[in-house]
C-alpha positions as CSV (number, residue, x, y, z in Angstrom):
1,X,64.9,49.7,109.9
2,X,63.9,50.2,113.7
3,X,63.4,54.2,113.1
4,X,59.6,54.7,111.6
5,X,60.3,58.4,110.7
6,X,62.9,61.0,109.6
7,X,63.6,64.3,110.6
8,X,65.4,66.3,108.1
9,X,66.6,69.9,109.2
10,X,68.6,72.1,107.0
11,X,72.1,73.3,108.3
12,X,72.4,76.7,106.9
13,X,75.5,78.2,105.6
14,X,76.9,81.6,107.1
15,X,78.4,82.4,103.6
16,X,75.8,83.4,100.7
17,X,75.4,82.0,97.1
18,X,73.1,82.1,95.0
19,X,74.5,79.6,93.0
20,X,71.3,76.9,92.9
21,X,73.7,73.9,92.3
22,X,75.3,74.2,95.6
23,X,74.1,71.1,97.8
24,X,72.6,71.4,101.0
25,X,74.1,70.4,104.1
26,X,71.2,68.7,106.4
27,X,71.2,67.1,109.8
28,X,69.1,63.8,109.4
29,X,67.4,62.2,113.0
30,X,65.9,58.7,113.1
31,X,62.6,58.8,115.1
32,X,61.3,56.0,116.3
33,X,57.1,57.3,116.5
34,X,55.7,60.6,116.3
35,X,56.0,61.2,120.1
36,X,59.6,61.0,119.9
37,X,61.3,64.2,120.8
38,X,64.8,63.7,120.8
39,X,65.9,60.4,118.2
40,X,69.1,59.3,116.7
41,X,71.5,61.1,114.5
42,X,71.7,58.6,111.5
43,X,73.4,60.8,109.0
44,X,76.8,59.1,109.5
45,X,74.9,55.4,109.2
46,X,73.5,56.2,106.5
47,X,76.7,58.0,104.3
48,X,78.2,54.3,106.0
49,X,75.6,52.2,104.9
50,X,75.1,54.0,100.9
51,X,78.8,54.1,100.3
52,X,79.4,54.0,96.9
53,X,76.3,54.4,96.0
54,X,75.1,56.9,93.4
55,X,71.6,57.9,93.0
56,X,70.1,59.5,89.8
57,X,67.9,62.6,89.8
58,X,64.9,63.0,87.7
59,X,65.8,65.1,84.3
60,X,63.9,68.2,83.8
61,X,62.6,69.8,79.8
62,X,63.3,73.4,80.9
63,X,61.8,74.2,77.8
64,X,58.9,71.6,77.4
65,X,58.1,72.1,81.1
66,X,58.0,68.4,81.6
67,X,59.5,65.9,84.5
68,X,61.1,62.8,83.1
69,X,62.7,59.9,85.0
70,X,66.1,58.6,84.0
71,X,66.5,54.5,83.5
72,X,70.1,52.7,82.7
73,X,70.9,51.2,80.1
74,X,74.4,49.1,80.5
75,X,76.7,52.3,81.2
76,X,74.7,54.5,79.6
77,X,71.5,57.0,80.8
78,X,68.4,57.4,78.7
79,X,65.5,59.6,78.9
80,X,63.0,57.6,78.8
81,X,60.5,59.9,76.5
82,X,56.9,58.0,77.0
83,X,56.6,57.8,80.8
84,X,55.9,61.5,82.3
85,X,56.1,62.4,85.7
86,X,52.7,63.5,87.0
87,X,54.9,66.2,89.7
88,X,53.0,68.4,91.7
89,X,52.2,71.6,90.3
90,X,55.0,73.4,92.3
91,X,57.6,70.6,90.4
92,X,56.5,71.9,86.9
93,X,57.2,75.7,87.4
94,X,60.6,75.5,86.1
95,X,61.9,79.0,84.6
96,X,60.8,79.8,81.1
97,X,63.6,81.7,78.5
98,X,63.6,85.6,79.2
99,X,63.3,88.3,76.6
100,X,65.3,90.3,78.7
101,X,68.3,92.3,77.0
102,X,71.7,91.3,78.5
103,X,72.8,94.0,80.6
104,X,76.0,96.0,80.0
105,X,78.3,93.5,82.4
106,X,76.9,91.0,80.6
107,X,77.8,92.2,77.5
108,X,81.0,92.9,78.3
109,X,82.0,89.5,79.8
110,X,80.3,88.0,76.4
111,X,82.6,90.7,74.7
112,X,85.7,88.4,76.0
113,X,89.1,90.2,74.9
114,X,90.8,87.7,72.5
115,X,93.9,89.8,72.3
116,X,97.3,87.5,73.9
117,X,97.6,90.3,77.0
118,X,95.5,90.1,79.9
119,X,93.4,92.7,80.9
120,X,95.4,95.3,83.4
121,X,94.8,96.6,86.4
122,X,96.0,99.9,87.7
123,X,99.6,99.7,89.7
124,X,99.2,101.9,93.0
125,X,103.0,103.5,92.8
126,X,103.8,106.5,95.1
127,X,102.9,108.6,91.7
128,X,99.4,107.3,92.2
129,X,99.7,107.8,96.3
130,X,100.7,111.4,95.4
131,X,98.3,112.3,92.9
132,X,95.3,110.7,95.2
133,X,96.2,112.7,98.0
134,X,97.5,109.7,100.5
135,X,100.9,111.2,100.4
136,X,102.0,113.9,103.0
137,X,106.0,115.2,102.6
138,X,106.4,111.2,101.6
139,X,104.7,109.7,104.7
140,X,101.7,107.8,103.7
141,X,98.7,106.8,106.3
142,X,97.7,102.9,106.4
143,X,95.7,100.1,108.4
144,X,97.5,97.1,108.5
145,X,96.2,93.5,107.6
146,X,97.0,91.9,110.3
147,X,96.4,87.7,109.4
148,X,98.4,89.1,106.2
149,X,101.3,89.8,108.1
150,X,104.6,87.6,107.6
151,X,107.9,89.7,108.7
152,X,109.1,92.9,108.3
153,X,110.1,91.8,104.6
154,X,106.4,91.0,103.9
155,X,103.5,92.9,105.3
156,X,100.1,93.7,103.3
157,X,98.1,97.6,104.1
158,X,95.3,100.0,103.1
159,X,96.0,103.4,102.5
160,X,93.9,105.8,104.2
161,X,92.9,109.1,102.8
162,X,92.0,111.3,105.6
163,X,89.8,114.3,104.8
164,X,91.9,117.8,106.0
165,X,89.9,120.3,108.0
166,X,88.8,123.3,106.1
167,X,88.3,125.8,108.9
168,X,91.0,128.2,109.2
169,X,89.9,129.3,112.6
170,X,91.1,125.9,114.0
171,X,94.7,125.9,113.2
172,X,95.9,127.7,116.6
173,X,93.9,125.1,118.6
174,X,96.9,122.5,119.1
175,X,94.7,120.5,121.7
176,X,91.6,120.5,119.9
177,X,93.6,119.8,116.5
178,X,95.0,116.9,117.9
179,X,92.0,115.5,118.8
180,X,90.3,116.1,115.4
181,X,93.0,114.7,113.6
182,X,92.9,111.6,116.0
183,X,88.8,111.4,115.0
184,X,89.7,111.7,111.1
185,X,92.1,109.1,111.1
186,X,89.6,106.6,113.0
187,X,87.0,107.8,110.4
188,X,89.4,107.1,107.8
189,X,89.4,103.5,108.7
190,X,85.9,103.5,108.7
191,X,85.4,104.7,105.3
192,X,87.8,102.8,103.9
193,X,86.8,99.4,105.2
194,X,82.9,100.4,104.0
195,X,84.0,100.9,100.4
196,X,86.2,97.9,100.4
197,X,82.9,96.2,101.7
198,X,80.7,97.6,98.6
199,X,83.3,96.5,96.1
200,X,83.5,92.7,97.3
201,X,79.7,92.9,97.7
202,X,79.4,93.6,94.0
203,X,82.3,91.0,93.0
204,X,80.4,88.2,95.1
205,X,76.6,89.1,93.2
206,X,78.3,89.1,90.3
207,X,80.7,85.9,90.0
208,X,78.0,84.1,92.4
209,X,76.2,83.5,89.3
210,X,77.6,80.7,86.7
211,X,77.2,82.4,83.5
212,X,79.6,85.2,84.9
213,X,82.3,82.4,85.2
214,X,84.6,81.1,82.6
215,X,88.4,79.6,83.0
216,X,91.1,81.1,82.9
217,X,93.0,80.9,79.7
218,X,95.9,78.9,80.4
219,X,97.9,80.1,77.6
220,X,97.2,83.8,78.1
221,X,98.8,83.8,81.4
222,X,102.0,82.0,80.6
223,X,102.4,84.6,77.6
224,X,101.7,87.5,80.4
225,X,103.9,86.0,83.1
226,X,107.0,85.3,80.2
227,X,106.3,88.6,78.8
228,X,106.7,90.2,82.2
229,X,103.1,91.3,82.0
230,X,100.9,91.7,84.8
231,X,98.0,88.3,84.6
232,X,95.2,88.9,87.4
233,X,91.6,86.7,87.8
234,X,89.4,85.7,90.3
235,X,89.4,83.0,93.1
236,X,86.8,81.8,95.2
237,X,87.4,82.2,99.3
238,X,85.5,79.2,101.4
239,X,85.3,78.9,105.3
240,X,84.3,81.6,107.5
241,X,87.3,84.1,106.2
242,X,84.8,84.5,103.3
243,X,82.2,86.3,105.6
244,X,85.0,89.0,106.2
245,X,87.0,89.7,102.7
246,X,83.9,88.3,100.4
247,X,83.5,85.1,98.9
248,X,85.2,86.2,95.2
249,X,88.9,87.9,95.3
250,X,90.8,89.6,93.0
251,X,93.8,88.0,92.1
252,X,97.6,89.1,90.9
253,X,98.6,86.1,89.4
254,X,102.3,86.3,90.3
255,X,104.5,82.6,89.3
256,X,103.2,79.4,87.9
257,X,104.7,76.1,88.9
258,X,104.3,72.9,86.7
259,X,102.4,69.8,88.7
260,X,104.9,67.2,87.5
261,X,104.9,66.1,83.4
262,X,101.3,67.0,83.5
263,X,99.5,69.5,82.0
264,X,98.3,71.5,85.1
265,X,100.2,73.7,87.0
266,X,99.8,75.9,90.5
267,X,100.4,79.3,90.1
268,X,101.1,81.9,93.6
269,X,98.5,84.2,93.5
270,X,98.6,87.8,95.8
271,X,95.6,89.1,97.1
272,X,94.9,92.3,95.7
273,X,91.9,93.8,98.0
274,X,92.7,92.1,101.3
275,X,95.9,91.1,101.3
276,X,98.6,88.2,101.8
277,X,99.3,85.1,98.5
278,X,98.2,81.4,98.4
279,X,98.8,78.7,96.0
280,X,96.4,77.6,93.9
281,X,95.7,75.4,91.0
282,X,95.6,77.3,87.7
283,X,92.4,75.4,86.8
284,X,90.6,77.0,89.7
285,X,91.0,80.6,88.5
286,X,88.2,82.6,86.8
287,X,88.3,85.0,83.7
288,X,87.9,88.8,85.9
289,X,85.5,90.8,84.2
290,X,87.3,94.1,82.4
291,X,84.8,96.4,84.6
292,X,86.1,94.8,87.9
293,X,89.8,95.9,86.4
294,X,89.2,99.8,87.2
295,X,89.8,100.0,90.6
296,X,93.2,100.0,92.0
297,X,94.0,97.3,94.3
298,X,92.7,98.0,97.6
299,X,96.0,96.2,99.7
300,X,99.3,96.9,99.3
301,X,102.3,94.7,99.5
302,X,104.6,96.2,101.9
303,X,108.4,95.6,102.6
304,X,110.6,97.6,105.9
305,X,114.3,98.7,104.3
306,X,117.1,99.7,106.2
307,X,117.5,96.9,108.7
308,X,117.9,93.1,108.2
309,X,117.9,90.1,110.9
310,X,121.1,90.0,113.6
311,X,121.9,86.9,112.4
312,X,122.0,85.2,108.7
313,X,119.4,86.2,106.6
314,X,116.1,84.7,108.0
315,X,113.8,86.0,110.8
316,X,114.5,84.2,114.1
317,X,110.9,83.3,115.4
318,X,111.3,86.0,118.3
319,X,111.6,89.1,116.0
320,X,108.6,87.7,113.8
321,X,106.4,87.6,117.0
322,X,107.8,90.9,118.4
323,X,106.7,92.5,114.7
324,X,103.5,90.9,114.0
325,X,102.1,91.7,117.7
326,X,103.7,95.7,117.6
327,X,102.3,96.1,114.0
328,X,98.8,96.4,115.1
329,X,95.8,96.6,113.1
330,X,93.5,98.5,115.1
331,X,95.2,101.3,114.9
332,X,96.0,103.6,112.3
333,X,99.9,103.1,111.1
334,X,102.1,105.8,109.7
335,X,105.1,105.1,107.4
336,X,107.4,106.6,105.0
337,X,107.6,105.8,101.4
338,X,111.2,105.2,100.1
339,X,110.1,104.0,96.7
340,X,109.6,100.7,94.5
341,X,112.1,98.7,92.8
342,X,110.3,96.4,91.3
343,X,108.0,98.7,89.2
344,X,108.0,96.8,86.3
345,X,109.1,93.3,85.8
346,X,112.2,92.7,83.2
347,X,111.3,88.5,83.1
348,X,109.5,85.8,84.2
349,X,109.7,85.3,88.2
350,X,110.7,82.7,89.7
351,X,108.2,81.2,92.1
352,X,110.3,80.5,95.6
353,X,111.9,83.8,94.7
354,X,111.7,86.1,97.9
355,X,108.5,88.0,98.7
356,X,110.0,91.5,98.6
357,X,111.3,90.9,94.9
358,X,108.0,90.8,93.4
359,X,106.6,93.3,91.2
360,X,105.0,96.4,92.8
361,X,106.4,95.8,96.2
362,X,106.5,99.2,98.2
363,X,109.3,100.0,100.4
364,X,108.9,102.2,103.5
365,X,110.6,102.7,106.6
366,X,110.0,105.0,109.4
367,X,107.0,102.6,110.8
368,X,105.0,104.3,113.5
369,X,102.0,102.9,115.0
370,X,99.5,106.1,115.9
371,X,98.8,105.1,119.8
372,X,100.7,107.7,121.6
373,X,103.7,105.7,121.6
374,X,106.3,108.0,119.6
375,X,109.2,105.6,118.6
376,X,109.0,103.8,115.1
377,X,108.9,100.2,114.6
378,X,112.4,100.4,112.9
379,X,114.5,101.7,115.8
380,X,112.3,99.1,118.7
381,X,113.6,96.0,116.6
382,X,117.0,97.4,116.7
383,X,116.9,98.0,119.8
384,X,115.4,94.4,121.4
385,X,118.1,93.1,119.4
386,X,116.0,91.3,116.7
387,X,117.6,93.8,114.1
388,X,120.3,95.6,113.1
389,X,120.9,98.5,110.8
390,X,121.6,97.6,107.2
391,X,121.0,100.6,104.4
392,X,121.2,98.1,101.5
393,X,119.3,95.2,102.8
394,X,117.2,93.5,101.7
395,X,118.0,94.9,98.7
396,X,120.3,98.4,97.6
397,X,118.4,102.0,97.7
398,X,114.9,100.8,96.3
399,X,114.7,104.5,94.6
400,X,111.9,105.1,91.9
């Protein structure tokens, strides 16, 4: 070895855990003395140079306090019972059992429903939108998910419930009303985003820690899903997305798909807080708590009626980047409800069937982005030519 020293800096992670199994990422640098400033990076020559190779830790008595060293034995490990690590003190401080009572989530997770329905979330229909107050003569106030967006059949949004003013003196002040109301919506946004913020602080605390995680049962959902039940869990979000929408999501389990003759299948999930589906395999979803099942969804899946492509039945590529640019997110968006066909599921769905027949899918129309600019969304497809008008696409009167 022609380096005579190591220096081993830890890279740290912008996303959070406090899961204590995680590994560390580390950036290793060969030195060649003590007055070397710079060095090599050697991380890569070393992953080259131990490929294959698997090293054992040291086991640790939890509840004896002691260190112990592992030894092989053919294919097998041992303990090896009669040679104790004399660790540094720090090394023998490992956590001692708790008298602690398990606190009410705890209890409830332990209290897992055994029942052959999964647990139920609240549907946000325009009964709900109504009775919430988000609902003003049938025109709802939203922000849009923009990165959720995929065509004017499939578009994801927030409701906002902007607070009214409650000084009668201000009603014949047209200029100074408009204003205000311009200030509320804005503060709208704001509140909105800060309690979607709380709530996926409290979902990452709590599944960040193992014993708050358990698999899915696999048999539960195909029951829901063939049963045209409603199955939701929880996924874990990696990469720097995670920093935005939380690390642990909500999740609408909405088709399973068979991997092959094998046991495992993927299963489309739909986002229910922030928005937008992925695939993902069944294995990888987590058991949601029955407290986490309380709040509505937070996102909405959103479909425009009343106009379909100019030609065939797909989006040409033009008229999905005319949409997704004009839909903005930045500003509040106004839209009228026409209703929700697909409140409740008659069968199992099929999982390439199209994104606006899938359960709880709102239908609006009347799409008007709040920047001054006064035409809708509808009629500014129609009339670049990326639409046409079409009163029973993509499906007939989506009433109820």
């Amino acid at each position: 070895m022609k380096y005579t020293m190591v220096q081993v800096t830890v890279v740290f992670s912008s996303i959070e855990s406090n899961d204590y199994r995680d590994h560390l990422k580390v950036c290793m640098v060969g030195l060649y003395s003590s007055g070397d400033s710079l060095g090599d990076s050697i991380a890569h020559m070393l992953a080259r140079h131990c490929k294959g190779v698997v090293y054992d830790r040291e086991m640790c008595d939890g509840v004896a306090q002691k260190l112990y060293p592992v030894v092989t034995n053919g294919r097998s490990l041992k303990i090896c019972h009669c040679q104790l690590i004399q660790a540094e003190q720090w090394r023998n401080r490992f956590p001692r059992k708790s008298n602690r009572k398990p606190s009410r989530p705890e209890e409830q997770c332990v209290a897992y429903d055994q029942s052959r329905v999964d647990r139920q979330i609240k549907v946000v229909d325009t009964d709900w939108l109504s009775a919430e107050g988000y609902l003003n003569e049938g025109e709802c106030l939203v922000n849009v998910e923009g990165r959720c967006t995929i065509s004017p059949y499939e578009f994801y949004v927030r409701p906002l419930l902007v607070r009214r003013s409650e000084d009668p003196t201000a009603e014949g002040e047209e200029d100074t009303e408009s204003v205000d109301v311009g200030i509320k919506q804005m503060e709208a946004m704001v509140e909105a985003n800060d309690e979607l913020m709380k709530f996926t602080e409290e979902l990452t605390d709590f599944y960040g820690h193992p014993k708050h995680r358990k698999p899915i049962d696999v048999q539960r959902v195909k029951n829901a899903l063939a049963g045209g039940v409603n199955a939701y869990g929880m996924v874990e979000i990696c990469g720097e997305i995670a920093h935005y929408v939380g690390r642990w999501q909500r999740v609408e389990i909405i088709a399973l798909k068979a991997i092959d003759e094998m046991e495992e299948y993927n299963c489309l999930v739909r986002f229910l807080d922030s928005g937008g589906t992925d695939e993902r395999p069944l294995s990888g979803i987590i058991e949601i708590c029955a407290r986490h099942c309380r709040r509505p969804p937070f996102c909405l899946q959103m479909c425009l009626h009343g106009v379909k492509p100019t030609q065939g039945h797909e989006w040409s590529f033009e008229a999905l980047n005319y949409f997704f640019h004009e839909l903005r997110e930045d500003s509040p968006v106004s839209l009228k409800i026409i209703g929700m066909p697909n409140r409740k599921k008659k069968s199992e769905l099929s999982y390439d069937s199209a994104a606006y027949r899938r359960a709880n899918v709102i239908f609006v129309s009347d799409i008007k982005v709040l920047d001054g600019y006064s035409e809708s969304l509808d009629i500014s497809l129609v009339r670049e030519g990326y639409a046409v008008w079409a009163a029973d696409s993509p499906i007939g009167q989506p009433l109820g």
